[in-house]
N, C-alpha and C positions, 0 to 999 in steps of 0.2 A: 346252477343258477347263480346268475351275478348280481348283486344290489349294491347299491352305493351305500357306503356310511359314512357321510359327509357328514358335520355337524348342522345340525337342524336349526334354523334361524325363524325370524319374523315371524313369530307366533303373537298375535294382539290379544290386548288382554279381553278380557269378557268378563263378566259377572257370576262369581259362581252360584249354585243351586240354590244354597245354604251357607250361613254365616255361624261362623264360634264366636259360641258365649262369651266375653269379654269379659264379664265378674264370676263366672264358674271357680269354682277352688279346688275338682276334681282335677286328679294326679295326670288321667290321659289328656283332659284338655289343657291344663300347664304344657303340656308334653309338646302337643300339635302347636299352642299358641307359640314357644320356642324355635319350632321349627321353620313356622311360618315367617318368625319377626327376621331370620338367616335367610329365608330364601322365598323366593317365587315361583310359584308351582303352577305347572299348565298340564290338563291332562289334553294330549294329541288325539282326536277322537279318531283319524285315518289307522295309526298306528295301533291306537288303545293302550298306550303308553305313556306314562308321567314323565316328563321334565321338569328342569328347574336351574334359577341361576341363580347365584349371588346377588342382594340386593343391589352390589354396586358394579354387578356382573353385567356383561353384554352378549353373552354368548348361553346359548339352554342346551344341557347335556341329559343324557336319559338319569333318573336316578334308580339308586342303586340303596336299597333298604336298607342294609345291612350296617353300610357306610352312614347313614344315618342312626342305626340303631345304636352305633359306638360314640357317635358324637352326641347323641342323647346321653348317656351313660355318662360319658367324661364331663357335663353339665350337672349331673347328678337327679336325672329323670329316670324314676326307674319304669323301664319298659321292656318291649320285647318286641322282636322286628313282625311276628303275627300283627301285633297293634299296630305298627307302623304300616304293616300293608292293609290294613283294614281303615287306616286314614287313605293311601294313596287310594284307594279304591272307592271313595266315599268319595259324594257332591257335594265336601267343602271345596273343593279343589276346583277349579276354574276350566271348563273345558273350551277348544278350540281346535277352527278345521284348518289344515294350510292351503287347503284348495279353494275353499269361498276366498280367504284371506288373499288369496295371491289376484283372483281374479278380481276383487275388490279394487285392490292397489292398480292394478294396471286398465284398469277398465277406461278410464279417460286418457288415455295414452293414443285413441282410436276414435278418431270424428269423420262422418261420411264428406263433411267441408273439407277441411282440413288434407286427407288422404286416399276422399277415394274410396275404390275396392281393392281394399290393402290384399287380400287374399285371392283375387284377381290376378292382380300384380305382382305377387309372391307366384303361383302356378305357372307363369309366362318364363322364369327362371327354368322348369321343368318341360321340358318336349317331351312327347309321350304320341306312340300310336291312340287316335280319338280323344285331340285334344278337347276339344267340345265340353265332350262329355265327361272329361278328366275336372275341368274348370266348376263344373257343377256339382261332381258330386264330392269331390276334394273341399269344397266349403263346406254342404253337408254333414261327411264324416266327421268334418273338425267342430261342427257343433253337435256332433251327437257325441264327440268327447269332452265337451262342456257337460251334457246333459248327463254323460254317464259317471261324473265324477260330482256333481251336485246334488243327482237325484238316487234317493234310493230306489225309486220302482222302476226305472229304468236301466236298462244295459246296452253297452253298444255292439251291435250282432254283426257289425262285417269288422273283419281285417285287411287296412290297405297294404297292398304290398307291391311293390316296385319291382318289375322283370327285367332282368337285363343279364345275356348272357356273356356281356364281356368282364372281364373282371378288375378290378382298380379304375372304375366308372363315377364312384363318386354316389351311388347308391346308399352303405351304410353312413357316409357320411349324413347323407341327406337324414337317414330315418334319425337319426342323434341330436340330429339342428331342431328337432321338433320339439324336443324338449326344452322348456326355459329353464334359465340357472337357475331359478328360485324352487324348482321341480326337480331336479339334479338329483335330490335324493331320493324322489320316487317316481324310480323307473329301474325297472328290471330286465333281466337280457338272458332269451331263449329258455324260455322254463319249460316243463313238459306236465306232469298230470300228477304228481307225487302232491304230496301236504305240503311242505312248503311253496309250490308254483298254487296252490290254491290259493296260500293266503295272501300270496302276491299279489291275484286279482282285486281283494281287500284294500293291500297296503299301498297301494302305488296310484301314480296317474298314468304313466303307457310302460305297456313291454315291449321289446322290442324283440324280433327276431327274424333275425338274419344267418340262420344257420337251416333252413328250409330243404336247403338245395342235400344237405346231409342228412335229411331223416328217409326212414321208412316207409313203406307204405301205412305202416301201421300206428308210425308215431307220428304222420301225416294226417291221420283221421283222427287220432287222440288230440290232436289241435282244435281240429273242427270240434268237439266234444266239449274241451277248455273252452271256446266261442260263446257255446251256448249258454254258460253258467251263468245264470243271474245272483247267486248270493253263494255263499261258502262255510261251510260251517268252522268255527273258531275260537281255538280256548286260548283267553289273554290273561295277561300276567296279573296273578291276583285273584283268578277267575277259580271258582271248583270247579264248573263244566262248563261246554261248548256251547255258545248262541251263535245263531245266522248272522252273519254281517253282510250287506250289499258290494257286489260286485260294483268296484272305481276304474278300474284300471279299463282303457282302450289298448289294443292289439295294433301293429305294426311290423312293417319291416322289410326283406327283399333277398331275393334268390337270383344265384345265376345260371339258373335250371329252368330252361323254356317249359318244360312240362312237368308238373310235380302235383298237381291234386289229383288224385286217387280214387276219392268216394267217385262213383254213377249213378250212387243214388241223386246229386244234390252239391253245388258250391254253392249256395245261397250265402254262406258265409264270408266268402271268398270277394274281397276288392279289387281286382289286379290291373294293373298298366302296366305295358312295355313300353319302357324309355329309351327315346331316341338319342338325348341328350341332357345334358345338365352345365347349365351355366353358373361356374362357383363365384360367380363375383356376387349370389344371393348371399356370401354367410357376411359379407360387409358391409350389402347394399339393404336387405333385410333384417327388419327389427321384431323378432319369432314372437315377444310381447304383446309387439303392435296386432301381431295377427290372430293369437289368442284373445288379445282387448276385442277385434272387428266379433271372431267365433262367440264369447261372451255377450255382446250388445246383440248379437241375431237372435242367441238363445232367452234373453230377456223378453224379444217382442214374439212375435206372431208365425216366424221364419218356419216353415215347414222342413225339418231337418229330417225327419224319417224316408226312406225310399220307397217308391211309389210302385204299387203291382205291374205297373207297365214298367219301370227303371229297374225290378227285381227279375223281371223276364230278359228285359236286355243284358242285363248283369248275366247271369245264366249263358245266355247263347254269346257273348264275350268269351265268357270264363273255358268254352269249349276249347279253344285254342291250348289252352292252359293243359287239360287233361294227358295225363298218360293212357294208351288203348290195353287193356284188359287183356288178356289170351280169350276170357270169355268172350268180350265184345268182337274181336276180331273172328272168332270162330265162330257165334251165331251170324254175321253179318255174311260171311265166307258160304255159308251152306244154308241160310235161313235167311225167308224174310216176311214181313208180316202180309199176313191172309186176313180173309173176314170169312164171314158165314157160309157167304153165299161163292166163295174164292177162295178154295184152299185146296191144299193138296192131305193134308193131316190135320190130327184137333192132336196136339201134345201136350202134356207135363215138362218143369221144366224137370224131372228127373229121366222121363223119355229124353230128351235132348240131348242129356249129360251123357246117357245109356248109348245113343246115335252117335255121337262126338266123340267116343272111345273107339269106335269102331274106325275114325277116321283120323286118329292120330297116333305118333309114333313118343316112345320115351318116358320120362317119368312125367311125366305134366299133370297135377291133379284139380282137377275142375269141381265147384259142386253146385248143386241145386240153387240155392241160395247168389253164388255169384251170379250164375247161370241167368236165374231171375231177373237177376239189377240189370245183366247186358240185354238183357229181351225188355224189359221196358226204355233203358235207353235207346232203341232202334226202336220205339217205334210200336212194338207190341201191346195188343189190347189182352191183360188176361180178359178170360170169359169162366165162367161155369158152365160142365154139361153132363147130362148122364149115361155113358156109353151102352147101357143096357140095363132094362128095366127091375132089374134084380138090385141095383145100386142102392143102398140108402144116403147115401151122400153124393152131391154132384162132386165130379173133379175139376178142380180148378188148372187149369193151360190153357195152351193158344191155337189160334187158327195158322198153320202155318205152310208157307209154299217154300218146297224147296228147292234150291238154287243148282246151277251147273257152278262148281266151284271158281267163286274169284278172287280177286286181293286186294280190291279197293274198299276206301274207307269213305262214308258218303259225311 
């Protein structure tokens, strides 16, 4: 996992919690009032991390207790860096988001007189098979990456991702333009499912990944699984134990792998375009600000940013394209195809199926119920319940099924 550690800028100040005593004559609060009168202190609420800079400083760096604990000392405060993290951890200390902050500052940067439909105009730079529908929901997305980096009870549940199987196309450039410099520091690149990529969800505003086209099937689905995370559990500096913290972070990115999702249960998660082309005169002609300012001014008013059950369907039968075929999918469609009640040739399990499927295949191939399952409802299959004979106490759950003179098409 790659994170940027750029020095952290434009933190505004805010008002802390709590103020120190001014005429206290205890030894800790001497301690703090020293520390404070040298520096200014911001705690990052995205990071959960204190900085601070020189009062005549311009620049805010994480601090570091210890280094504090010794220049207390060499003042002649006597203390102990417990104390000192029991201040940085404490509401004297001023907190602050860099993601209100930034969208704050650039929010008038974008007037609908003035520019238009800056993010309109920004999409016209990208050709993509269905454009249409790329123009619509590419706004969208970008504001439910507003909403998922402002709001806690929100997350944003698809990842966009750019398909394009040529290579040096200009794709990951694009996914990197999305990021503003004043974000620069948080965004992360291709995380997978460990403790650190959680906290990444936390600590950043997009990840980025572009290394799709190299994963597994399995660490394919462990994506979709990072998708779904609304909050993450996390123990910050200073902390004794872990508290929930909301998932910030939007997903992106691009493969040059025509087919790479995996699940049949479900891409629901899945944004995908294939791009036709890319026109780079957007990284001189476009101002990425301007089009987070337009995504911020939508998210303030009334803009319906969620995808709609009809847009989540189309999504779906899109994203078909996208999939890789199964050995299971290909073998139930091959010798199986769905029956009903009153139209079938067999009532199966999908364990019967598996049990029939070996009989007609050659080599190590191991198939199971469970796949089996997913590929017979992707075709089309209604399970049912029934009781084959009245000694049952449970029905068995399979299907109606007719079977096929062997073919090799994929419907």
């Amino acid at each position: 996992m790659e994170i940027s550690t750029q020095i952290y800028r434009n933190m505004d100040d805010e008002t802390p919690i709590k103020k120190i005593d001014e005429k206290s004559s205890s030894a800790t609060i001497r301690m703090i009032r020293f520390l404070m009168s040298k520096y200014e202190f911001k705690n990052n609420m995205v990071l959960n991390e204190v900085f601070a800079k020189e009062k005549d400083g311009k620049k805010y760096h994480p601090v570091n207790p210890h280094t504090l604990y010794i220049e207390c000392r060499q003042e002649g405060y006597r203390t102990s860096v417990a104390e000192i993290n029991t201040f940085l951890s404490s509401d004297f200390i001023p907190k602050t988001n860099p993601f209100v902050n930034y969208f704050k500052q650039v929010r008038e940067t974008w007037s609908e007189v003035n520019h238009g439909d800056y993010i309109r105009k920004f999409t016209r730079y990208i050709q993509v098979q269905g454009q249409e529908r790329f123009e619509v929901q590419f706004k969208k997305w970008l504001v439910r990456c507003v909403a998922c980096c402002l709001r806690d009870d929100f997350f944003n549940k698809q990842a966009l991702i750019f398909v394009q199987e040529q290579q040096n196309s200009g794709k990951t450039t694009l996914t990197r333009f999305l990021i503003p410099d004043q974000l620069k520091t948080y965004q992360a690149e291709n995380i997978s499912v460990d403790k650190d990529s959680l906290i990444a969800l936390s600590q950043n505003f997009g990840i980025i990944q572009d290394e799709l086209s190299t994963l597994s099937k399995t660490e394919i689905n462990a994506q979709k699984t990072l998708m779904s995370k609304s909050q993450v559990k996390v123990r910050h500096p200073y902390d004794k134990k872990p508290k929930m913290e909301p998932r910030r972070a939007s997903i992106w990115g691009s493969t040059n792998k025509a087919e790479f999702l995996t699940d049949v249960t479900g891409s629901v998660r899945w944004l995908c375009f294939t791009v036709r082309e890319i026109n780079w005169n957007y990284i001189k002609e476009i101002e990425i600000d301007r089009v987070w300012a337009q995504a911020y001014q939508l998210y303030l008013t009334n803009f319906h940013y969620e995808m709609t059950a009809k847009e989540i369907r189309e999504n779906e039968i899109m994203n078909n394209q996208y999939k890789t075929i199964s050995p299971e999918v290909e073998l139930v469609q091959k010798f199986f195809s769905p029956g009903t009640k009153e139209d079938h040739d067999k009532f199966m399990t999908a364990t019967d199926i598996c049990h029939q499927l070996a009989l007609n295949i050659s080599g190590n191939l191991r198939i199971s119920p469970v796949e089996i399952g997913k590929a017979l409802k992707l075709l089309g299959h209604v399970q049912s319940q029934v009781r084959r004979n009245e000694g049952q106490n449970f029905p068995e759950k399979g299907y109606y099924i007719k079977q096929n003179q062997a073919t090799t098409y994929y419907k």
